[in-house]
BAPA-93626 format. One record per atom (N, C-alpha, C, O): residue in one letter; chain; atom name; x, y, z. Coordinates in steps of 0.05 Angstrom, whole numbers, plus 5000, padded with zeros to 4 digits. Atoms other than C-alpha are relative to their C-alpha. Example, Ala and Ser with C-alpha at 12.3 -4.5 7.8 and 13.67 -1.06 7.14 Angstrom:
<pamars>
  res  chain  atom    px    py    pz
    a      A     N  5018  4976  5000
    a      A    CA  5246  4910  5156
    a      A     C  5018  5024  5000
    a      A     O  5039  5024  5013
    s      A     N  4984  4976  4999
    s      A    CA  5273  4979  5143
    s      A     C  4985  5022  5014
    s      A     O  4995  5044  5018
</pamars>
This chain:
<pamars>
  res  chain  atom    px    py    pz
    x      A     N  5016  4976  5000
    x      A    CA  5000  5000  5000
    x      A     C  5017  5025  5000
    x      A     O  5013  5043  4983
    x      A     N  4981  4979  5001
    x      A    CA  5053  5048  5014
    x      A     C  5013  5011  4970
    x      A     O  5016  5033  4961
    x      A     N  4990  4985  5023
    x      A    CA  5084  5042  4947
    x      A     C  4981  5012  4984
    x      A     O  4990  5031  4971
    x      A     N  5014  4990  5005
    x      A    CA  5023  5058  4922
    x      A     C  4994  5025  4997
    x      A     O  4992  5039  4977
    x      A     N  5004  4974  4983
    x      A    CA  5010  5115  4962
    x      A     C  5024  5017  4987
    x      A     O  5016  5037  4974
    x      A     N  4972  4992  5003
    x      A    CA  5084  5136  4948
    x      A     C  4999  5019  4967
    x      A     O  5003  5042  4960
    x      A     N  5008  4994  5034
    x      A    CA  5067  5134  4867
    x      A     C  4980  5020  5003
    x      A     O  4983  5037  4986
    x      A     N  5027  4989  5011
    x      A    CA  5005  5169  4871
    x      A     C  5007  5032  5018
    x      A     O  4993  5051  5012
    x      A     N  4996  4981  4983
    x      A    CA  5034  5223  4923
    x      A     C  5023  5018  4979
    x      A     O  5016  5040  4973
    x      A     N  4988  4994  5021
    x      A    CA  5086  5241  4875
    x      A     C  4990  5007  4973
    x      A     O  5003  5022  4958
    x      A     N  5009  4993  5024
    x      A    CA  5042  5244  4816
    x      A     C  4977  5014  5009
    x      A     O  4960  5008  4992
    x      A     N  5019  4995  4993
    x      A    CA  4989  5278  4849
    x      A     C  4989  5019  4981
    x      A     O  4965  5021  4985
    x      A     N  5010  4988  5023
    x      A    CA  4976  5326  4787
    x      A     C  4991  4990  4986
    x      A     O  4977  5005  4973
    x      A     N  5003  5017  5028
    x      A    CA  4963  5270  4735
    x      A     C  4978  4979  5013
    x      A     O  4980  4973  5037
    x      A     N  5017  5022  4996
    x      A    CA  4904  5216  4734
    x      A     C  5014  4970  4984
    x      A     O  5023  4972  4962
    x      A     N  4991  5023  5014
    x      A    CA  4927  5148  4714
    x      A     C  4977  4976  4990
    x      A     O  4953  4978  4994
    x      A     N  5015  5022  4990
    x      A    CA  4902  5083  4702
    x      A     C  5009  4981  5014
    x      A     O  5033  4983  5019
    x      A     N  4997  5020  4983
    x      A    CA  4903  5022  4743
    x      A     C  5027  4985  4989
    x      A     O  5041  4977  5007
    x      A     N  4983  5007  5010
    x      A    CA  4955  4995  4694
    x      A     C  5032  5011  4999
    x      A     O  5052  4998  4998
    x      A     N  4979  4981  4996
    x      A    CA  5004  5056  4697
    x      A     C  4999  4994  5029
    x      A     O  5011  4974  5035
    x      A     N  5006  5000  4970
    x      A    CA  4988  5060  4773
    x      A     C  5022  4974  5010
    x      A     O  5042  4976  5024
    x      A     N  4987  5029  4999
    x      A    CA  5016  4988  4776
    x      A     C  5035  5003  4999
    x      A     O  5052  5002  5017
    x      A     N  4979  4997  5004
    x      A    CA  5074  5000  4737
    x      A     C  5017  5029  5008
    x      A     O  5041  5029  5010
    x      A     N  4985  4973  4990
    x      A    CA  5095  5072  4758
    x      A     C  5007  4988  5035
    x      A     O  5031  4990  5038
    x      A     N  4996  5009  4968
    x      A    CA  5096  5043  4845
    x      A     C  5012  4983  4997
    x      A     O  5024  4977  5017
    x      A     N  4991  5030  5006
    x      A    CA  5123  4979  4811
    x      A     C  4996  4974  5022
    x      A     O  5011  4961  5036
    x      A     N  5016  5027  4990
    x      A    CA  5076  4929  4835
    x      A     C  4989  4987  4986
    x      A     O  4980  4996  4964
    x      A     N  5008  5009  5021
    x      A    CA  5052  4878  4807
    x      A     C  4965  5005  4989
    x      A     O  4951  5019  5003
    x      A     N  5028  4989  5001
    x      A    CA  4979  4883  4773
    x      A     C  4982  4991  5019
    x      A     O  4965  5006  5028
    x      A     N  5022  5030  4977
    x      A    CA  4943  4822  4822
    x      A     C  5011  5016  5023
    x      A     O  4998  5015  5043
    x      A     N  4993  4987  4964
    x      A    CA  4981  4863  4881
    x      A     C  4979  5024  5006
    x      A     O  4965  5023  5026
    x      A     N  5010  4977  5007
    x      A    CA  4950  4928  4863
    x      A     C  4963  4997  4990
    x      A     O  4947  5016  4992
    x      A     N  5027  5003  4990
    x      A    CA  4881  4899  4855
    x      A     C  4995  4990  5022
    x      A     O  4971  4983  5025
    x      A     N  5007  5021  4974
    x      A    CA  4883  4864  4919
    x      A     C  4998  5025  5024
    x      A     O  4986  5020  5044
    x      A     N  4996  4977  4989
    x      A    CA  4895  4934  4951
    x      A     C  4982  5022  4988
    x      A     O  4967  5032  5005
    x      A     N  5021  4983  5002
    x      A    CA  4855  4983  4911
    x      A     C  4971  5008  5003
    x      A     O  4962  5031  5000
    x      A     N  5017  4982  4991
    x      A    CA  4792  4977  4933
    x      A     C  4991  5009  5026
    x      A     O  4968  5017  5031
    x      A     N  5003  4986  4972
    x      A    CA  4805  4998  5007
    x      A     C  5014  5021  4988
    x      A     O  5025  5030  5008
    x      A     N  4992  4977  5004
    x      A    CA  4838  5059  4967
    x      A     C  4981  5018  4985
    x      A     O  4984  5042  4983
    x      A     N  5023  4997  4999
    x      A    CA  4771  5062  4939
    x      A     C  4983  5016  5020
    x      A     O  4978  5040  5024
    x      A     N  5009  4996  4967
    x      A    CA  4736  5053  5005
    x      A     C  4998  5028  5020
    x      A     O  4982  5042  5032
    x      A     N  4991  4979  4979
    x      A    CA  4767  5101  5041
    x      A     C  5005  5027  4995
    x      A     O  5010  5043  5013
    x      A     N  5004  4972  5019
    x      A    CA  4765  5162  4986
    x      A     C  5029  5009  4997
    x      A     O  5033  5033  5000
    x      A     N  4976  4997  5004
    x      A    CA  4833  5163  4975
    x      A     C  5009  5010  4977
    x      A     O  5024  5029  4975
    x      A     N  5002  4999  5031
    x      A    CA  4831  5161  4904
    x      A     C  4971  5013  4999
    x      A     O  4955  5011  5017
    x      A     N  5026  5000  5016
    x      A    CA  4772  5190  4856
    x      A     C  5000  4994  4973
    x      A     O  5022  5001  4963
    x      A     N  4999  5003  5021
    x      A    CA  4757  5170  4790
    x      A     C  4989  5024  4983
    x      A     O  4967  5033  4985
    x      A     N  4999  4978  5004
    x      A    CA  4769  5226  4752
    x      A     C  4990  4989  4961
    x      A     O  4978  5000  4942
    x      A     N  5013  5002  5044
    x      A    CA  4750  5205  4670
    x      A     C  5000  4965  4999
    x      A     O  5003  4949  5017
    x      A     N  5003  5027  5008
    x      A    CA  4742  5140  4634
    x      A     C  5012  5008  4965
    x      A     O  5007  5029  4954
    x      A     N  4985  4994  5021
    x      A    CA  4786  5131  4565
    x      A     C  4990  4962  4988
    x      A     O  4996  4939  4997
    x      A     N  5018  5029  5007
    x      A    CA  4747  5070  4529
    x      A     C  4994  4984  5023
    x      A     O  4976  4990  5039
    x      A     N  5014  5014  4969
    x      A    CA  4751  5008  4583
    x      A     C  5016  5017  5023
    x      A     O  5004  5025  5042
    x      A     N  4993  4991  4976
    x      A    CA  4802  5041  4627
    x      A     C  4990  5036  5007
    x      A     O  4985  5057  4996
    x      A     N  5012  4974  4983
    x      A    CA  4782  5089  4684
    x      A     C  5021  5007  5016
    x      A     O  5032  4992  5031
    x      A     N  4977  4995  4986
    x      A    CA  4833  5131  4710
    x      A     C  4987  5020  5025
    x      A     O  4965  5031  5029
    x      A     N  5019  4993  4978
    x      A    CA  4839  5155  4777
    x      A     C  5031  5030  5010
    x      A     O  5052  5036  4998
    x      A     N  4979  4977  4990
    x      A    CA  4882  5213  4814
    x      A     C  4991  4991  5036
    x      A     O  4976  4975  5048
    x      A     N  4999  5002  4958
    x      A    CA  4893  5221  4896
    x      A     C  4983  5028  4999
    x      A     O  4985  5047  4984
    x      A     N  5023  4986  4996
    x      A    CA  4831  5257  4926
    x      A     C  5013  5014  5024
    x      A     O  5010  5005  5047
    x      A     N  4995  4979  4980
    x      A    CA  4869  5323  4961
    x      A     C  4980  5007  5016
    x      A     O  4985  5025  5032
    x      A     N  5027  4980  4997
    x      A    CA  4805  5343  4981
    x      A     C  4990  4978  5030
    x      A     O  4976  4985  5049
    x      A     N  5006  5022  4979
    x      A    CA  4798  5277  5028
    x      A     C  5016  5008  5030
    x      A     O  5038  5018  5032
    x      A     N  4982  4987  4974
    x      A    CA  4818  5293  5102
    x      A     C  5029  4984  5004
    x      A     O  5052  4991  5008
    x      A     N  4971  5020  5005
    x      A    CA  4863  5227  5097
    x      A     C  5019  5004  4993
    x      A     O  5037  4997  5008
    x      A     N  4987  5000  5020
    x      A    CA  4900  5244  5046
    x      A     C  5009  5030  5009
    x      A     O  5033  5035  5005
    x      A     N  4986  4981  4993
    x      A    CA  4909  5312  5074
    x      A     C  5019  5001  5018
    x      A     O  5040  5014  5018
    x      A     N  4972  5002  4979
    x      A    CA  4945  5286  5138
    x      A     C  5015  4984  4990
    x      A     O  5036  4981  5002
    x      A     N  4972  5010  5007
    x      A    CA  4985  5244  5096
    x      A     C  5019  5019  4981
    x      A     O  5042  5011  4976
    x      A     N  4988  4989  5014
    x      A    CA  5008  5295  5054
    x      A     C  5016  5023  5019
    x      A     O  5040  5030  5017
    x      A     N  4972  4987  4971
    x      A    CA  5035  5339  5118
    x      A     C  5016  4997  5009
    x      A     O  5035  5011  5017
    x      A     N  4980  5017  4985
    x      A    CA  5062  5285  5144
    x      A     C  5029  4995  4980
    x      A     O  5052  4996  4987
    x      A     N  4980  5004  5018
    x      A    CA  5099  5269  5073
    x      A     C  5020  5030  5004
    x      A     O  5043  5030  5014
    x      A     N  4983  4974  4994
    x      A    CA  5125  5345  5074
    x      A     C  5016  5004  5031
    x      A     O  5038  5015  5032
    x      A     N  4991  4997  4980
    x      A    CA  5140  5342  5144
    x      A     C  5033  4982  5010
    x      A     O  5053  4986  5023
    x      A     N  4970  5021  5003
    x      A    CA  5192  5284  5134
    x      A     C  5014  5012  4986
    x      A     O  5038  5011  4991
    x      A     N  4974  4999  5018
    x      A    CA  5221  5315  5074
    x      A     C  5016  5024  5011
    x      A     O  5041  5025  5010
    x      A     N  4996  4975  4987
    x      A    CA  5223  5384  5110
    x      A     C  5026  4990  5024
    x      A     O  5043  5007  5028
    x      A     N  4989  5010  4987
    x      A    CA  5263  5338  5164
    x      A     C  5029  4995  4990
    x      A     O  5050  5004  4997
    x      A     N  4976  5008  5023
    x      A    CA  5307  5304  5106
    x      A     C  5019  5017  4993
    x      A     O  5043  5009  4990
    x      A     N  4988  4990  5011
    x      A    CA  5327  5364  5083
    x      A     C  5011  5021  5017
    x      A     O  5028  5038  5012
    x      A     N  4979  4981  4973
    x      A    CA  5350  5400  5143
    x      A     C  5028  4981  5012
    x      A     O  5052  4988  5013
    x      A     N  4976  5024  5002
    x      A    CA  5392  5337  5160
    x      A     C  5017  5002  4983
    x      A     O  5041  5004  4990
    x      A     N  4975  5006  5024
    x      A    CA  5429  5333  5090
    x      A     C  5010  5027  5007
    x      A     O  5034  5028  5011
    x      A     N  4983  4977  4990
    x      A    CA  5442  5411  5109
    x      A     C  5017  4994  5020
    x      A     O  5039  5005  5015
    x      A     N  4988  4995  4982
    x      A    CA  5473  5394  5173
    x      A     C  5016  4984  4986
    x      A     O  5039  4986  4995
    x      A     N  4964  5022  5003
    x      A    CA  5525  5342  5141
    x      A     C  5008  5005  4976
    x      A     O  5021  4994  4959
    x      A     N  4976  4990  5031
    x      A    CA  5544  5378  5088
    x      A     C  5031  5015  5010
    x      A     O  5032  5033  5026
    x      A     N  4975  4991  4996
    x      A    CA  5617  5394  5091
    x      A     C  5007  5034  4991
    x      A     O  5014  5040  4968
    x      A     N  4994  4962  5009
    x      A    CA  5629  5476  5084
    x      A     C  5028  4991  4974
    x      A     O  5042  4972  4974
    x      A     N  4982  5006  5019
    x      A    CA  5674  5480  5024
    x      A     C  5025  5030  5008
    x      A     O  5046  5032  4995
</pamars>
């Protein structure tokens, strides 16, 4: 679920489909249905268009979920990147 999350947190501008989705987190397809529909469920995702059979979906900012994970993501990198400051060597 995480890499999932990971993929879709990173692309959060673009709608995919289930197929890209798959291969962009690099999971397999049977993993990634076994998991999507508590990402369903839980409004995580919305399905944003339909392109013949596939229906693509994007991460639903708008979901409270999804908003504390996206704080939380900034809050780590915000972390990350004060760290790599401190061990950087002055030149």
């Amino acid at each position: 679920m995480i890499k999932i999350l990971d993929f879709l947190i990173d692309n959060q501008e673009f709608d995919y489909c289930l197929t890209d989705i798959a291969q962009g987190a690099d999971i397999a397809w049977s993993t990634l249905h076994e998991y999507w529909p508590r990402f369903v469920q839980l409004g995580i995702v919305l399905q944003t268009r339909r392109i013949g059979r596939a229906e693509l979906y994007k991460l639903d900012i708008k979901n409270a979920l999804v908003k504390r994970v996206l704080e939380l993501d900034m809050f780590i990198s915000k972390q990350l990147a004060r760290e790599e400051r401190v061990l950087e060597v002055p030149a």
